[in-house]
ROVOLO-322348 format. One record per residue (C-alpha): x, y, z. Coordinates in nm, 4 decimals. Each point is the difference from the previous one (the first is absolute). Layout:
N
+----------+----------+----------+
!       px !       py !       pz !
+----------+----------+----------+
!        X !        Y !        Z !
...
+----------+----------+----------+
! end
This chain:
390
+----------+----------+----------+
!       px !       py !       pz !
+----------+----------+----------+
!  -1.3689 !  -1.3964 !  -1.1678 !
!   0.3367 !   0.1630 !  -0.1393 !
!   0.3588 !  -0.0314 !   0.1431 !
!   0.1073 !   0.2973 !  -0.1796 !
!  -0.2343 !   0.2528 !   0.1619 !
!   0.1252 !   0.0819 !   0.3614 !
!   0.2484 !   0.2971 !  -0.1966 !
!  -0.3073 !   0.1630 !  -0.1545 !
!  -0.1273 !   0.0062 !   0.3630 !
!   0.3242 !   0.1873 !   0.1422 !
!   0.1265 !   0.2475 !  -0.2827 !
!  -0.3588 !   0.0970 !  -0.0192 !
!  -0.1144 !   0.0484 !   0.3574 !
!   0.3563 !   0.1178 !   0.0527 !
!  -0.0591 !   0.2792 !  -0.2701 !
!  -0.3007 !   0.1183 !   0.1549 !
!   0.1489 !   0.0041 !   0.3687 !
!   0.2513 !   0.1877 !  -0.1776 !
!  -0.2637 !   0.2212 !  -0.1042 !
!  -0.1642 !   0.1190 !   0.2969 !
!   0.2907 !   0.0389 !   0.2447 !
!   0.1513 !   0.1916 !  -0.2684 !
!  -0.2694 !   0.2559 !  -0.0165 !
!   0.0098 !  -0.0212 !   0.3753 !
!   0.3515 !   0.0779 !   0.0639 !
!  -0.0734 !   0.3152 !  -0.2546 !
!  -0.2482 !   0.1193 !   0.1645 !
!   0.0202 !   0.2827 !   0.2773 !
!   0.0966 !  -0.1421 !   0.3687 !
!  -0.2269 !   0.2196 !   0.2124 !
!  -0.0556 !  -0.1266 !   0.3590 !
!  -0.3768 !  -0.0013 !   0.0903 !
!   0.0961 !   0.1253 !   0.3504 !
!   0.2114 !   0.3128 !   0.0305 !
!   0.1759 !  -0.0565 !   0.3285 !
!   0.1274 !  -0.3204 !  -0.2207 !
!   0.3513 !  -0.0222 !  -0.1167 !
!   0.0172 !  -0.1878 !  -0.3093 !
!   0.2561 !  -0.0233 !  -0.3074 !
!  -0.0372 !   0.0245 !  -0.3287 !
!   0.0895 !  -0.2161 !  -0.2545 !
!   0.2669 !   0.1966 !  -0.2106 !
!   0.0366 !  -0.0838 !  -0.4221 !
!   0.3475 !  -0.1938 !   0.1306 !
!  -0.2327 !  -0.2064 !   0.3035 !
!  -0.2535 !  -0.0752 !  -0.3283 !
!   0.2466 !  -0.1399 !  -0.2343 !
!   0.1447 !  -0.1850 !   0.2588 !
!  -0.2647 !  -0.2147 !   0.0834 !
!  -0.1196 !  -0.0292 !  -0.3399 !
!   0.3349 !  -0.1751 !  -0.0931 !
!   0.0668 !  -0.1926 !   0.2919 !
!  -0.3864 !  -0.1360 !  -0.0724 !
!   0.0806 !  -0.0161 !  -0.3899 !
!   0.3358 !  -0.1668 !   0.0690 !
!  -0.1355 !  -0.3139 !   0.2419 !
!  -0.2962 !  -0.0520 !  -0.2733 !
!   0.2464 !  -0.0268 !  -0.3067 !
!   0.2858 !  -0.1692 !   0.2144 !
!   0.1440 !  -0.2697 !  -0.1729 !
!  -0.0204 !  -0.3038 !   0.2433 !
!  -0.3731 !   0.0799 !   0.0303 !
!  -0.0937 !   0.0365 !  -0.3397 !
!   0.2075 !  -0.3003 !  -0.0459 !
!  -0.2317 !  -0.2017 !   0.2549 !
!  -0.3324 !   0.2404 !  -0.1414 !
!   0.0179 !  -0.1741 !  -0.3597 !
!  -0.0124 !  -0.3473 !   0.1064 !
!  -0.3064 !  -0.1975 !  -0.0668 !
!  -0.2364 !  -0.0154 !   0.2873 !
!  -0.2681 !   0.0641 !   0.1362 !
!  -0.2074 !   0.3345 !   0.0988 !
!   0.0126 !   0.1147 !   0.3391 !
!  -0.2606 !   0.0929 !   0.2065 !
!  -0.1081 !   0.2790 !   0.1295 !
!   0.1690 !  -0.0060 !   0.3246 !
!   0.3240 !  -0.0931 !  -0.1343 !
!   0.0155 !   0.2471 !  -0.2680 !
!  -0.1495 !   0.2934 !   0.2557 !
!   0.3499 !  -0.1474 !   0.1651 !
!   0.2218 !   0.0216 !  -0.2688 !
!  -0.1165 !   0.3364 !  -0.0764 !
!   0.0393 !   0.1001 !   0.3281 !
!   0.3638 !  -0.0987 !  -0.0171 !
!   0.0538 !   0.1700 !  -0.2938 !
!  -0.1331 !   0.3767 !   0.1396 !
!   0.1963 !  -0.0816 !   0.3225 !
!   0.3069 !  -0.0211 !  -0.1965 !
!   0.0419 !   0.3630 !   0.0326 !
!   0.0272 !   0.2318 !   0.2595 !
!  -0.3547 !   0.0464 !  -0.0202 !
!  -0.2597 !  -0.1527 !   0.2710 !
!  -0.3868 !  -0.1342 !  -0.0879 !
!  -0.1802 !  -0.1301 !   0.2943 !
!  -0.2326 !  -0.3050 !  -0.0037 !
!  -0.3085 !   0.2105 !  -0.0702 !
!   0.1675 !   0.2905 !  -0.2577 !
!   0.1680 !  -0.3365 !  -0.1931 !
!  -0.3734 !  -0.1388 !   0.0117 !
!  -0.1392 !   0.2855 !  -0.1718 !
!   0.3241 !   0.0287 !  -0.2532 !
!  -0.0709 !  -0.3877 !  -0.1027 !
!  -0.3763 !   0.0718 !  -0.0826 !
!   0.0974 !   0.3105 !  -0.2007 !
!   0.2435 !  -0.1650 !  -0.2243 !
!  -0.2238 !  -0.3762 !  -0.0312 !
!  -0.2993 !   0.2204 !  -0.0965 !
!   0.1946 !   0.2233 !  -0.2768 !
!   0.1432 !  -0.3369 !  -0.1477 !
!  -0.2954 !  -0.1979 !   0.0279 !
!  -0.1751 !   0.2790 !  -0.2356 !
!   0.2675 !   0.0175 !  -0.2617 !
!   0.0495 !  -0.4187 !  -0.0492 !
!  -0.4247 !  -0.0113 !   0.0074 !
!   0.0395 !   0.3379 !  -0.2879 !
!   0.2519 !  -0.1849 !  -0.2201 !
!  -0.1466 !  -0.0942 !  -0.3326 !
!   0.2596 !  -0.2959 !  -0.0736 !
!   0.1890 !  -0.1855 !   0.2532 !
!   0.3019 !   0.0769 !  -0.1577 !
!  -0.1128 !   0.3562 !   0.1099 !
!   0.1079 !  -0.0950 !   0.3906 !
!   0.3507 !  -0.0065 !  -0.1163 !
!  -0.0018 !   0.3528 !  -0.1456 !
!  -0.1814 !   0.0858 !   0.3080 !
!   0.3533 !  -0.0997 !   0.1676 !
!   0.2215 !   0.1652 !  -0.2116 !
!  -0.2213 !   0.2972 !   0.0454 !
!   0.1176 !  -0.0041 !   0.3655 !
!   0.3130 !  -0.0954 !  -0.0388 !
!   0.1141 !   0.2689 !  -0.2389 !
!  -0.1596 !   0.2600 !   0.2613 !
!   0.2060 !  -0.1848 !   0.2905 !
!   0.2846 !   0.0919 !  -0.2408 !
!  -0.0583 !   0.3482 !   0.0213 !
!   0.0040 !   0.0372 !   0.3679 !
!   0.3433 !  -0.1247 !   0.0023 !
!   0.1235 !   0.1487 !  -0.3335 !
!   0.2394 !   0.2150 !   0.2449 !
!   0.1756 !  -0.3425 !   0.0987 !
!   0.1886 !  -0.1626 !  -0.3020 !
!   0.0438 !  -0.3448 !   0.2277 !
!  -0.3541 !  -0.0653 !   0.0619 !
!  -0.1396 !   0.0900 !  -0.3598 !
!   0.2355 !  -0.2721 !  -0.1427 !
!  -0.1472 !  -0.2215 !   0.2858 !
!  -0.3389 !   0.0525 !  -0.1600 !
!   0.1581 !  -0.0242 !  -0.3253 !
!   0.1020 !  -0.3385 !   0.0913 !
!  -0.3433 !  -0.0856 !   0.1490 !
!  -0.1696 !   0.1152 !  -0.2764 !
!   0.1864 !  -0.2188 !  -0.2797 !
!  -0.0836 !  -0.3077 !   0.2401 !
!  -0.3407 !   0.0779 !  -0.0294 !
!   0.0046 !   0.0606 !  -0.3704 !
!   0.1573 !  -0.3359 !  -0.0298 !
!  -0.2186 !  -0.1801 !   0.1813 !
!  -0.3649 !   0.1196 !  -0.1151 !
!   0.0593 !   0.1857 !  -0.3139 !
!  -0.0162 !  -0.3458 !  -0.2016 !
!  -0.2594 !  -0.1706 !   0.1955 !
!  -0.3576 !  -0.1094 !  -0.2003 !
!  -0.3485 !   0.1974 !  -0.0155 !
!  -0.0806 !  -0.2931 !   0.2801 !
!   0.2656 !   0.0021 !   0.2540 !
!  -0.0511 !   0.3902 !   0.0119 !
!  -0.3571 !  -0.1020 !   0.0617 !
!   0.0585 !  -0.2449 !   0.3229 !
!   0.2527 !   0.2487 !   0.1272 !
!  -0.3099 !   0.2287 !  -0.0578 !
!  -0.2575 !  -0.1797 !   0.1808 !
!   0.2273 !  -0.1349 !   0.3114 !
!   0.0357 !   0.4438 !   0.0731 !
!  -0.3497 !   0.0078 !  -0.0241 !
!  -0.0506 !  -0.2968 !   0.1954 !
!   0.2196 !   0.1451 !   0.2488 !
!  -0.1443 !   0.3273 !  -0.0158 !
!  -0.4009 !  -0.1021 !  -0.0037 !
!  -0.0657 !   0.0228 !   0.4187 !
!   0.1521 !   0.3610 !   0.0357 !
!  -0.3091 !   0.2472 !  -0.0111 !
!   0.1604 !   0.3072 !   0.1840 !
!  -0.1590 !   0.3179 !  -0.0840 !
!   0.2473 !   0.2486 !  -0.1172 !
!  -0.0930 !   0.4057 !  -0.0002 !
!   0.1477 !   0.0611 !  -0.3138 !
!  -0.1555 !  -0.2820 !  -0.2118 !
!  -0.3519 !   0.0982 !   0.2289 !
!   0.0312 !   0.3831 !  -0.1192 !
!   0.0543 !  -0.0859 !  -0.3622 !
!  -0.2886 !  -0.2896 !   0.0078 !
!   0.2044 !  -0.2971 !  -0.0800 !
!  -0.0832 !  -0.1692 !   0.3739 !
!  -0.3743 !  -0.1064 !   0.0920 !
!  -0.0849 !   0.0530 !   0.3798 !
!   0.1470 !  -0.3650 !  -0.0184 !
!   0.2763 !   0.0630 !  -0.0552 !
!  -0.0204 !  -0.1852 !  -0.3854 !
!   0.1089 !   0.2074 !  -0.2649 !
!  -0.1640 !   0.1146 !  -0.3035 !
!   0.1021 !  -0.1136 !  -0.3691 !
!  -0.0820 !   0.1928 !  -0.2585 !
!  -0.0802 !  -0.2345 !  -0.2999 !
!   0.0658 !   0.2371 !  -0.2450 !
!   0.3543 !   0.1122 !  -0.2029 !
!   0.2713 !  -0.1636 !  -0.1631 !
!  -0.0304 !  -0.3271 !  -0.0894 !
!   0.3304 !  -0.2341 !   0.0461 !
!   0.2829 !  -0.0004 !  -0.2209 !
!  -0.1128 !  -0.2589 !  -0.2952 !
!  -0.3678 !   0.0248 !   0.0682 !
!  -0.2703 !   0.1439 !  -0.2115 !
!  -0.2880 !   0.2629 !   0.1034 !
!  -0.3287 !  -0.2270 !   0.1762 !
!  -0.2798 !   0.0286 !  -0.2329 !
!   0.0463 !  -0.2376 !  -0.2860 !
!  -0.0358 !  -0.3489 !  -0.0455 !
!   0.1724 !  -0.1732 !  -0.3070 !
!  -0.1000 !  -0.3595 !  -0.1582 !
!   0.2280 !  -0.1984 !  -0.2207 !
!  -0.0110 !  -0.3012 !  -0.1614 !
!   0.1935 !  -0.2751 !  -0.0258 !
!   0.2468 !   0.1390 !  -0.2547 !
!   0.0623 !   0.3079 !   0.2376 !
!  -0.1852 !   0.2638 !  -0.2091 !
!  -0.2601 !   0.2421 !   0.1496 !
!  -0.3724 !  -0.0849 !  -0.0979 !
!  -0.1568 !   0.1814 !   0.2651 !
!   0.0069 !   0.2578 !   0.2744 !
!  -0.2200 !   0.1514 !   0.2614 !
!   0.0226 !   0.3090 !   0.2461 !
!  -0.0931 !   0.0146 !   0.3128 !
!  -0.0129 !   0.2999 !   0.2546 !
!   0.3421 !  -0.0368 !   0.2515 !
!  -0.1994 !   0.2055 !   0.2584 !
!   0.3518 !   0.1824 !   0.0691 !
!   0.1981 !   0.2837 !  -0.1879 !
!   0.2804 !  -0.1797 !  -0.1336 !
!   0.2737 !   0.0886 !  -0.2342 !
!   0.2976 !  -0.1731 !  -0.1515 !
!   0.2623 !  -0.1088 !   0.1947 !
!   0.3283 !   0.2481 !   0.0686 !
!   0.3784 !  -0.1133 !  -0.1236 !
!   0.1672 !  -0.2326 !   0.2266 !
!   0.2160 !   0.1519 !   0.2356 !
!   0.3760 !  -0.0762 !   0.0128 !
!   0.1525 !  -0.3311 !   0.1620 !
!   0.3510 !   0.1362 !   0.0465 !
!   0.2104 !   0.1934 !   0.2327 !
!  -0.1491 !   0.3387 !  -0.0783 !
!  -0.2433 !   0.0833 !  -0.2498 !
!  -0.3475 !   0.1148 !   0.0136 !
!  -0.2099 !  -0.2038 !   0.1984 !
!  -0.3170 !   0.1708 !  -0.1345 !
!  -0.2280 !  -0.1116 !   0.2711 !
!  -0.0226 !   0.2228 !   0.3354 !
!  -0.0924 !  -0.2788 !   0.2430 !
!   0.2710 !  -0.0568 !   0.2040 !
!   0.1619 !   0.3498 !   0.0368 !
!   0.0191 !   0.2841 !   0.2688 !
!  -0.3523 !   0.1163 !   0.0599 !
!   0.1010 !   0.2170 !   0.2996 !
!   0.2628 !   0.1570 !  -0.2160 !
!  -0.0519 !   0.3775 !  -0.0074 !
!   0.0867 !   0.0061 !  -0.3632 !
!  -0.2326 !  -0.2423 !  -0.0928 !
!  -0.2022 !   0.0756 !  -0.3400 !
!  -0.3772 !  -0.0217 !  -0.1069 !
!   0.0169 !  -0.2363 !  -0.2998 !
!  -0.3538 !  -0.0351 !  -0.1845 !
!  -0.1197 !  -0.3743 !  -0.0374 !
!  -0.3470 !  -0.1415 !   0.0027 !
!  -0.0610 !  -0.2271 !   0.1779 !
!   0.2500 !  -0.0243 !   0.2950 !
!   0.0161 !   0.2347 !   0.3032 !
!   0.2635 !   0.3353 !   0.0203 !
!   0.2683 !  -0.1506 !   0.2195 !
!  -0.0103 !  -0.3417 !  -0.1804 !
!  -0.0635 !   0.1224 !  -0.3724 !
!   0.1817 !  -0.1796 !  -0.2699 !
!   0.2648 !   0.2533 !  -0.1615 !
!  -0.1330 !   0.0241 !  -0.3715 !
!   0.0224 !   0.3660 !  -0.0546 !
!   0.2637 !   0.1868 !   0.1756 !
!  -0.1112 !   0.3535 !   0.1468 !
!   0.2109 !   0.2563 !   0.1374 !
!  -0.2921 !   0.1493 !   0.1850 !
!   0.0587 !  -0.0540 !   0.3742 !
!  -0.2998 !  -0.1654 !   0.2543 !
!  -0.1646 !   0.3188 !   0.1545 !
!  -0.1003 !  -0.2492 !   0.2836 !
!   0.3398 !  -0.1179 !   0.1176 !
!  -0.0011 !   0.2750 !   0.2905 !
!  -0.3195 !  -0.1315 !   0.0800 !
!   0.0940 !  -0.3856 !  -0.0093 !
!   0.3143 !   0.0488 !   0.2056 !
!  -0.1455 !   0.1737 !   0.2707 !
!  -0.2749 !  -0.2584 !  -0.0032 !
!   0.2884 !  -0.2627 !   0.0520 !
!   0.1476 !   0.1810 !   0.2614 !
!  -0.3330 !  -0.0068 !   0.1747 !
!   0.0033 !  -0.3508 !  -0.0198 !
!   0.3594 !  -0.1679 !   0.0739 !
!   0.0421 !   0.3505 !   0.2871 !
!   0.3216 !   0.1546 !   0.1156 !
!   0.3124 !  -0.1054 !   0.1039 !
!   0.2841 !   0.0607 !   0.2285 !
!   0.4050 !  -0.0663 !   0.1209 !
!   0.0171 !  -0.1531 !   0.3292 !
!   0.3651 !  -0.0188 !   0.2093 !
!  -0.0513 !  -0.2859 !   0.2268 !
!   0.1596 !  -0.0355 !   0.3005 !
!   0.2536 !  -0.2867 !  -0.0223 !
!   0.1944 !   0.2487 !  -0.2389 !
!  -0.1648 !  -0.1912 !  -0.3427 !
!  -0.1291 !   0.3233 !  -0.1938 !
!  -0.3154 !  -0.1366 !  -0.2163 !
!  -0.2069 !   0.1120 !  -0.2110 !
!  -0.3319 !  -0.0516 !   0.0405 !
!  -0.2843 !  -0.0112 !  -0.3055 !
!  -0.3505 !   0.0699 !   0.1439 !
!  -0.2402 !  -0.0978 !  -0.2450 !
!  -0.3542 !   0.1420 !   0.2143 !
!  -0.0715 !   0.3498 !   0.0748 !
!   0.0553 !  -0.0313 !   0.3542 !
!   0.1892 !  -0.1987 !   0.2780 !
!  -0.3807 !  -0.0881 !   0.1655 !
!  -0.1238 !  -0.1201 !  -0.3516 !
!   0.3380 !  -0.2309 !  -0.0588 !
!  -0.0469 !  -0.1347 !   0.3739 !
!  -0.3881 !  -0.0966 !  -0.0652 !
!   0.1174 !  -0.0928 !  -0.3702 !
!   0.2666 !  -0.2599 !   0.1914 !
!  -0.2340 !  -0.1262 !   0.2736 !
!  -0.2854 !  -0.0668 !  -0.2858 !
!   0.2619 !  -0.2210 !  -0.2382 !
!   0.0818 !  -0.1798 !   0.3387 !
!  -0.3768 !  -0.1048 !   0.0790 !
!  -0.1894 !  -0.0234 !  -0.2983 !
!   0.2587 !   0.0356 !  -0.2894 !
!   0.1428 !  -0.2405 !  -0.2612 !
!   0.2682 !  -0.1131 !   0.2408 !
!  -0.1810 !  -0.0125 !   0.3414 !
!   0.0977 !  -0.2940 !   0.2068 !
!  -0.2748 !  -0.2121 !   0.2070 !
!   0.1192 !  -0.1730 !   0.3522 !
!  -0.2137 !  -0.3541 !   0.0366 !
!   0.0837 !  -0.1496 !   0.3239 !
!  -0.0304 !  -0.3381 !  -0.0629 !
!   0.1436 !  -0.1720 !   0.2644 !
!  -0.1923 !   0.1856 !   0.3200 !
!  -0.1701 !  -0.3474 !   0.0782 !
!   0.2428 !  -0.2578 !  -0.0846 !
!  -0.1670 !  -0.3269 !   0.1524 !
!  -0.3434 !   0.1095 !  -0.2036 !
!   0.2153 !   0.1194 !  -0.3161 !
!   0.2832 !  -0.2200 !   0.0050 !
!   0.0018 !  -0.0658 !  -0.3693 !
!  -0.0461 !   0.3334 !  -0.0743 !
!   0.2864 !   0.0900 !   0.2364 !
!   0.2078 !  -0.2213 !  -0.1588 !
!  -0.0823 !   0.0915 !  -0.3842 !
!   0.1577 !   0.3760 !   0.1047 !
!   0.2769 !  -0.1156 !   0.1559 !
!   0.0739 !  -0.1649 !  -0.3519 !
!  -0.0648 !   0.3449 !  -0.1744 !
!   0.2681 !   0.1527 !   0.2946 !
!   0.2836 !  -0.1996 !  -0.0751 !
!  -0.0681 !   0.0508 !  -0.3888 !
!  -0.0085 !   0.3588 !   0.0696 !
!   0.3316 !  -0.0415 !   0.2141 !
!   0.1878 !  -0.1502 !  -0.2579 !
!   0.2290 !   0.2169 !  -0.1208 !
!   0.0734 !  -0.2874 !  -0.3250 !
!  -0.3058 !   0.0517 !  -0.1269 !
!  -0.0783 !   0.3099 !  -0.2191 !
!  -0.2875 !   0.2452 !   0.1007 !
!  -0.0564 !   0.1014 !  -0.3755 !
!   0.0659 !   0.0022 !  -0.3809 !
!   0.1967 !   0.3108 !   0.0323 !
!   0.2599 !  -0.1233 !   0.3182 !
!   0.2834 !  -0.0212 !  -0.2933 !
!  -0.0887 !   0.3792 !  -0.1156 !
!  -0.0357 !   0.1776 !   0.3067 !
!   0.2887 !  -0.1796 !   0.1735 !
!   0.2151 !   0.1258 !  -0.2877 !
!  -0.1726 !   0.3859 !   0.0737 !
!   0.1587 !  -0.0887 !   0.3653 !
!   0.3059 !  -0.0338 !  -0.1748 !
!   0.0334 !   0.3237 !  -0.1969 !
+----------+----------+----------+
! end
């Protein structure tokens, strides 16, 4: 397993958080109930919780403790750390509409690292995000040198590493990645989700950058010259690999995985082989998706409406509901409480203690672990305590 992936994990889930609240907070604020009184979210409400998000991700402490070798969350903890990172703002997810965000965003990366034809792919995958997370802020001079910085820490760091080390950091995301099956309605509508929840991988298009076309097979001999050669049907439509997208600051990044696919401005390009919203950039076209309409309100079906809440001790929040309706969020919350990922089973153990006495004591053992406060709870205690921080 790599020490150098846990950043791959937060730009890139961060990104497409990023993603979907920004599309959210865009999006019209009607109340489903009339007699409701609700705010809306203004441009200046928007940008405002976009930096304040943008500016605890790329803060410098935390990227500073971010790039340190170690080891990957898990889920829990990074569901946390996100979690911290939304709250940041004045903006408000409960349990359940955070739940839903987490599966959105794990989902959408999980598809681009599994659609990446090199390793070395995952890191333009990164930048991709990044350089959109740039543009949300390009208003605020302060934060986009902040990512600035980030960026040329990350450039330092991975741009020189080998064909292999790209390849561990590769296979610990997928590794992390391989239990989460969550069906998503946009990869269901386009096909690229079985009833499963797996996705579907096209094994057709561009081959990788340095690799030939499937469908020959060349024999040398032992003073390296060609004496024979066979072909062989690939069984997939394949053709020769696309330039390599850029390593630096800017530059074009030439694949598509990784950027905005809720962005209304988002453009058809025309590669075989790999799905609309996650085609490799090869050909640019000016010719704008005819579906977009269609996609957005298809995504507003699914994460719902939202609303600005005053509460009463005089705190003013705003709240992010990510169902269609308060009922829906409630049942949402009570389901991830009894059958979800992070349910919580009560054994009583000690109800008998002269006929389970050494069971009895065995969880008193496991209470005064729990209890003590010296001992840490998880890999990320050093992160999030430094979120408590910011």
């Amino acid at each position: 397993m790599s020490l150098k992936t846990l950043p791959f994990l937060v730009m890139n889930l961060g990104g497409e958080m990023l993603y979907v609240l920004d599309q959210r907070l865009k999006a019209p604020n009607i109340p489903l109930d009339k007699s409701q009184t609700a705010g809306l979210w203004s441009e200046d409400d928007r940008k405002k919780v976009m930096s304040d998000i943008i500016g605890t991700m790329f803060n410098k402490p935390f990227m500073e403790e971010l790039l340190k070798p170690q080891d990957v969350y898990s889920h829990r903890a990074m569901r946390t750390l996100l979690t911290r990172i939304a709250h940041s703002s004045i903006m408000r997810l409960n349990a359940a509409s955070m739940d839903k965000l987490y599966d959105l965003t794990i989902m959408a990366f999980k598809y681009q690292v599994q659609l990446c034809a090199r390793p070395r792919d995952v890191l333009l995958v990164t930048f991709n995000h990044i350089d959109a997370i740039r543009r949300f802020v390009r208003h605020n001079p302060m934060l986009s040198n902040q990512i600035d910085e980030a960026q040329r820490q990350l450039i330092e760091m991975y741009k020189h590493l080998t064909d292999g080390e790209f390849q561990l950091i590769r296979q610990t995301l997928l590794v992390f990645l391989q239990d989460m099956h969550i069906k998503v309605s946009v990869f269901l509508r386009e096909n690229l989700q079985n009833c499963d929840g797996r996705f579907v991988l096209d094994s057709s298009g561009p081959v990788p950058q340095g690799s030939d076309v499937p469908g020959l097979i060349r024999l040398f001999n032992s003073k390296g010259r060609e004496v024979k050669r066979y072909e062989f049907p690939s069984c997939g439509s394949y053709t020769s690999h696309v330039r390599e997208g850029s390593f630096d600051m800017s530059g074009d990044r030439v694949t598509r995985l990784g950027t905005n696919i809720y962005s209304e401005s988002a453009e058809n390009t025309q590669t075989t082989g790999a799905p609309r919203m996650f085609k490799q950039n090869t050909q640019a076209t000016t010719v704008p998706n005819l579906l977009a309409k269609e996609e957005l309100n298809l995504l507003a079906k699914l994460i719902g409406s939202m609303e600005v809440r005053d509460t009463q001790s005089g705190n003013p929040g705003f709240c992010v509901n990510l169902f269609a309706t308060d009922k829906e969020e409630e049942e949402a919350g009570t389901a991830s409480e009894t059958n979800g990922m992070y349910s919580i089973i009560h054994i009583q153990a000690t109800e008998d203690h002269r006929a389970n006495s050494e069971l009895a004591r065995i969880a008193d053992e496991f209470t005064d672990y729990r209890d003590n406060s010296d001992v840490p709870s998880s890999k990320g205690d050093h992160l999030l305590s430094l979120m408590d921080e910011l």
